[in-house]
DRENVOSE-764861 format. One record per residue: residue number from 0; residue in three letters; chain; x, y, z of N, C-alpha, C in turn. Coordinates in nm, 3 decimals, decimal comma, m for minus. Each point is the difference from the previous one (the first is absolute). Layout:
residues N
{node NUM ALA A {X Y Z} {X Y Z} {X Y Z}}
...
This chain:
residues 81
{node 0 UNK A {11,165 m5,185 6,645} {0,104 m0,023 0,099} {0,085 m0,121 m0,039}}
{node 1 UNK A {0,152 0,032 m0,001} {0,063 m0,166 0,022} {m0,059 m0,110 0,068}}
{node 2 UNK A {0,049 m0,141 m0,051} {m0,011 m0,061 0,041} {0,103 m0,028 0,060}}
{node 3 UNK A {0,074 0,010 0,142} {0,122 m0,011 0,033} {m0,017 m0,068 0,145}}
{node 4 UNK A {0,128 m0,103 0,013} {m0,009 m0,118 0,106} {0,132 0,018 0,038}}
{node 5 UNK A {0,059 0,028 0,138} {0,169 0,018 0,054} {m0,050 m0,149 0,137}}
{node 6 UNK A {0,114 m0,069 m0,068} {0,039 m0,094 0,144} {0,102 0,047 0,045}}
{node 7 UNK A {m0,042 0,010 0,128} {0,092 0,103 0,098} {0,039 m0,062 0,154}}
{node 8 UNK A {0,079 0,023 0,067} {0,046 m0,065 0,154} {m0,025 0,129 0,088}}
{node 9 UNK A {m0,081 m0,015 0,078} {m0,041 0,096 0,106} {0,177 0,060 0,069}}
{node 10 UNK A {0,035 0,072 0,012} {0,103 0,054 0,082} {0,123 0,024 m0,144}}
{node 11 UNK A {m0,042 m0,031 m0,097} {0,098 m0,042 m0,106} {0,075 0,171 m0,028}}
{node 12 UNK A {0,087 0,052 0,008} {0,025 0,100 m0,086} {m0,002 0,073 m0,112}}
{node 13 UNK A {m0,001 m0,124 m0,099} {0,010 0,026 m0,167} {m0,142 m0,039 m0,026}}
{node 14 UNK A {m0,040 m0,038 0,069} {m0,176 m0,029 m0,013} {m0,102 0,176 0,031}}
{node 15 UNK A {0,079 0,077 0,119} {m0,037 0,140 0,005} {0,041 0,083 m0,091}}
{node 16 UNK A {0,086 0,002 m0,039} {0,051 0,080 m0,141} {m0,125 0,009 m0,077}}
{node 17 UNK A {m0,002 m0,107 m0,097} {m0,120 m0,061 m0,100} {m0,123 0,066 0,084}}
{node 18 UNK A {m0,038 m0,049 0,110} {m0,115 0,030 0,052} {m0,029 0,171 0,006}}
{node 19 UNK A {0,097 0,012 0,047} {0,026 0,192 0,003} {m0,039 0,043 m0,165}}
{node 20 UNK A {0,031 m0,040 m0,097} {0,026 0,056 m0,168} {m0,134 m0,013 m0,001}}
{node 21 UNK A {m0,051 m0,153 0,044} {m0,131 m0,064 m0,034} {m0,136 0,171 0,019}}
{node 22 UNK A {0,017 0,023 0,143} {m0,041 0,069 0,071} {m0,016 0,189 m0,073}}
{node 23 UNK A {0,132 0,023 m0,010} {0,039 0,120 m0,073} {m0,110 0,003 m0,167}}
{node 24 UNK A {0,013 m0,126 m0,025} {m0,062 0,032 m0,169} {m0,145 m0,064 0,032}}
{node 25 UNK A {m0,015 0,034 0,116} {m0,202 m0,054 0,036} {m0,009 m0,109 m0,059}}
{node 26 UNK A {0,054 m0,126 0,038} {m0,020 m0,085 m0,127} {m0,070 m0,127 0,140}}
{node 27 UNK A {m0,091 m0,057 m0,086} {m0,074 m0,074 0,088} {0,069 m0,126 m0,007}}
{node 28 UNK A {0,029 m0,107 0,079} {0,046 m0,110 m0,027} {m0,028 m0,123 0,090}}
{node 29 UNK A {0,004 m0,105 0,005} {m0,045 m0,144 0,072} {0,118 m0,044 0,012}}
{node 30 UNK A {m0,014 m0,009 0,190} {0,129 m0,046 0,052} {m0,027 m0,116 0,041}}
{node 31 UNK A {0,157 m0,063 m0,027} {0,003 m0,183 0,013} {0,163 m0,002 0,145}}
{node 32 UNK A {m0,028 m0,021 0,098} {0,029 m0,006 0,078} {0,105 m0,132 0,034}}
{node 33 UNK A {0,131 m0,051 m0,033} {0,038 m0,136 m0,010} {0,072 m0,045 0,139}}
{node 34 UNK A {m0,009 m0,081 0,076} {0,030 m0,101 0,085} {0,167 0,092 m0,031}}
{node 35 UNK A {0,072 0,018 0,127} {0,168 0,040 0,077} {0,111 m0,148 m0,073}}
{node 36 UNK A {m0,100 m0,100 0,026} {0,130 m0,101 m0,062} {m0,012 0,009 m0,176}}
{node 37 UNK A {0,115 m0,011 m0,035} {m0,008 m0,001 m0,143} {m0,051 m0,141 m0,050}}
{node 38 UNK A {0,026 m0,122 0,055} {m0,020 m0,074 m0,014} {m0,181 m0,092 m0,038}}
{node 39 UNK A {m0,063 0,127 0,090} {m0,140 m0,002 m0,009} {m0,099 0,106 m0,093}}
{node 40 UNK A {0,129 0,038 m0,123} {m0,065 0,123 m0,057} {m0,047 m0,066 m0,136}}
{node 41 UNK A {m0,085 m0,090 m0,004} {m0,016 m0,070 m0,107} {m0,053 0,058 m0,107}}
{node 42 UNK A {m0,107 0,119 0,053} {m0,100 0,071 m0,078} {0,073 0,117 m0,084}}
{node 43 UNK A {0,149 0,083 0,053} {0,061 0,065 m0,068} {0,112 m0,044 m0,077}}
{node 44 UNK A {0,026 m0,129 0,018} {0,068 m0,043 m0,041} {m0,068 m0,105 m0,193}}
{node 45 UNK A {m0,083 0,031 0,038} {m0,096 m0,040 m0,133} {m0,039 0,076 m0,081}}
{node 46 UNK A {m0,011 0,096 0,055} {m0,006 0,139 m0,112} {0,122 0,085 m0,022}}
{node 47 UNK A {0,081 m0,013 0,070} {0,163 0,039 m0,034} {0,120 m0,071 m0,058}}
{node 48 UNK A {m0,013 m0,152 0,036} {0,094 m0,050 0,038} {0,111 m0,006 0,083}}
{node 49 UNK A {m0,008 0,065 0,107} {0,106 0,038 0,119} {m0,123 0,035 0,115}}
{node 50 UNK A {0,092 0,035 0,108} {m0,083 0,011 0,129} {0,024 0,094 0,082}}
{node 51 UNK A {0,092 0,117 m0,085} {m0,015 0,072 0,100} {m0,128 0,132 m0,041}}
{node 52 UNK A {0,020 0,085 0,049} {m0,118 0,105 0,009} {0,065 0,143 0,012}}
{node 53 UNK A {m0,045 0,067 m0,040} {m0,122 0,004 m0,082} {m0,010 m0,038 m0,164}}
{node 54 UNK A {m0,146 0,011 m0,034} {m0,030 m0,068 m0,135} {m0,097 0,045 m0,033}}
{node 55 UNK A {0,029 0,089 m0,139} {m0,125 0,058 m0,025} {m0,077 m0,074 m0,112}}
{node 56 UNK A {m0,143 m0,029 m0,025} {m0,076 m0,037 m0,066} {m0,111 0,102 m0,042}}
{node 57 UNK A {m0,006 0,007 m0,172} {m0,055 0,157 m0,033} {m0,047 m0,090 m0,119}}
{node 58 UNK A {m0,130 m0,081 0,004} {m0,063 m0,073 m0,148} {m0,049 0,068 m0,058}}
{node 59 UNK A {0,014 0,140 m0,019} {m0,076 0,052 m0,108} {0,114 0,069 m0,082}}
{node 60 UNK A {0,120 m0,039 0,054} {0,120 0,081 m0,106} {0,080 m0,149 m0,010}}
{node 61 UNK A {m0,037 m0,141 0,060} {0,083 m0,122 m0,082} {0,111 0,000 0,101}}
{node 62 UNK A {0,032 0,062 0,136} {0,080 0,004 0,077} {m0,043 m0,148 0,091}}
{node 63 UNK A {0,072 m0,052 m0,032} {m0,039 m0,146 0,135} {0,043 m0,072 0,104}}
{node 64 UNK A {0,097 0,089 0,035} {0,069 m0,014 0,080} {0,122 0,042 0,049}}
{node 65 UNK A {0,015 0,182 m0,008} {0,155 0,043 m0,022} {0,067 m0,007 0,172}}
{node 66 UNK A {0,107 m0,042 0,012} {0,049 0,057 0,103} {0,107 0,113 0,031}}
{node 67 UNK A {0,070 0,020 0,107} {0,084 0,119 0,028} {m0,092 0,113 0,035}}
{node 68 UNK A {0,008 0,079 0,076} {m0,044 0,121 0,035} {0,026 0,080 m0,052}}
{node 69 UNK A {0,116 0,082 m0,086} {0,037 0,073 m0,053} {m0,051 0,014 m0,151}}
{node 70 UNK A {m0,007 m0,167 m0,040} {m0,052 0,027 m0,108} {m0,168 0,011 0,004}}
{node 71 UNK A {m0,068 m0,073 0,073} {m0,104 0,031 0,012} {m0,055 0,178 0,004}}
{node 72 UNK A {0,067 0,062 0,114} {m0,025 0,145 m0,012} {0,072 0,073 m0,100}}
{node 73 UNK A {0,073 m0,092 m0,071} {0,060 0,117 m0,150} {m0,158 m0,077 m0,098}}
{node 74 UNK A {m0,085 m0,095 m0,016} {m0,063 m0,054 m0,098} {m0,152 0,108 0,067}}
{node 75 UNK A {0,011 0,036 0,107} {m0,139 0,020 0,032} {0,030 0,175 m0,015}}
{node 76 UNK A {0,095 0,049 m0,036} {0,019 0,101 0,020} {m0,047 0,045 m0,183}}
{node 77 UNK A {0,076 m0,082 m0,067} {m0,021 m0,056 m0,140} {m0,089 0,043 m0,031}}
{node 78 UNK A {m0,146 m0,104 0,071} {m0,081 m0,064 m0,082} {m0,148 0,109 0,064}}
{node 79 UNK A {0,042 0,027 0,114} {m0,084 0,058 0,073} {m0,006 0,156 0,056}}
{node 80 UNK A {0,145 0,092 m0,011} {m0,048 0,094 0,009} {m0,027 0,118 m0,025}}
């Protein structure tokens, strides 16, 4: 199984997309849940460099932090189905 980690914002839109693809290709993954203010997103912002969300983290393909939704579900579509 991947090793795959999405920091994601509960209500987020582009966070369901990803989650939906996630879902579609059975793919198991560990969700990181980040604080509404950006300001307090310290933890995605360390593995991305930016703060917004979503952000996918996939250490067994060297992915460490991609963001955008679109590209995320064009990389998982890629890599995964």
């Amino acid at each position: 199984m991947p090793n795959l980690e999405l920091y994601e914002l509960e209500g987020c839109p582009y966070c369901a997309k990803v989650k939906k693809k996630l879902d579609e290709l059975d793919l198991d993954y560990e969700s990181h849940m980040v604080p509404r203010s950006h300001g307090e997103r310290d933890e995605v912002e360390a593995v991305s460099g930016q703060t917004g969300v979503p952000v996918l983290v996939d250490n067994d393909n060297g992915i460490e932090g991609m963001p955008e939704s679109d590209d995320i579900v064009e990389y998982l579509e890629e890599t995964y189905a």
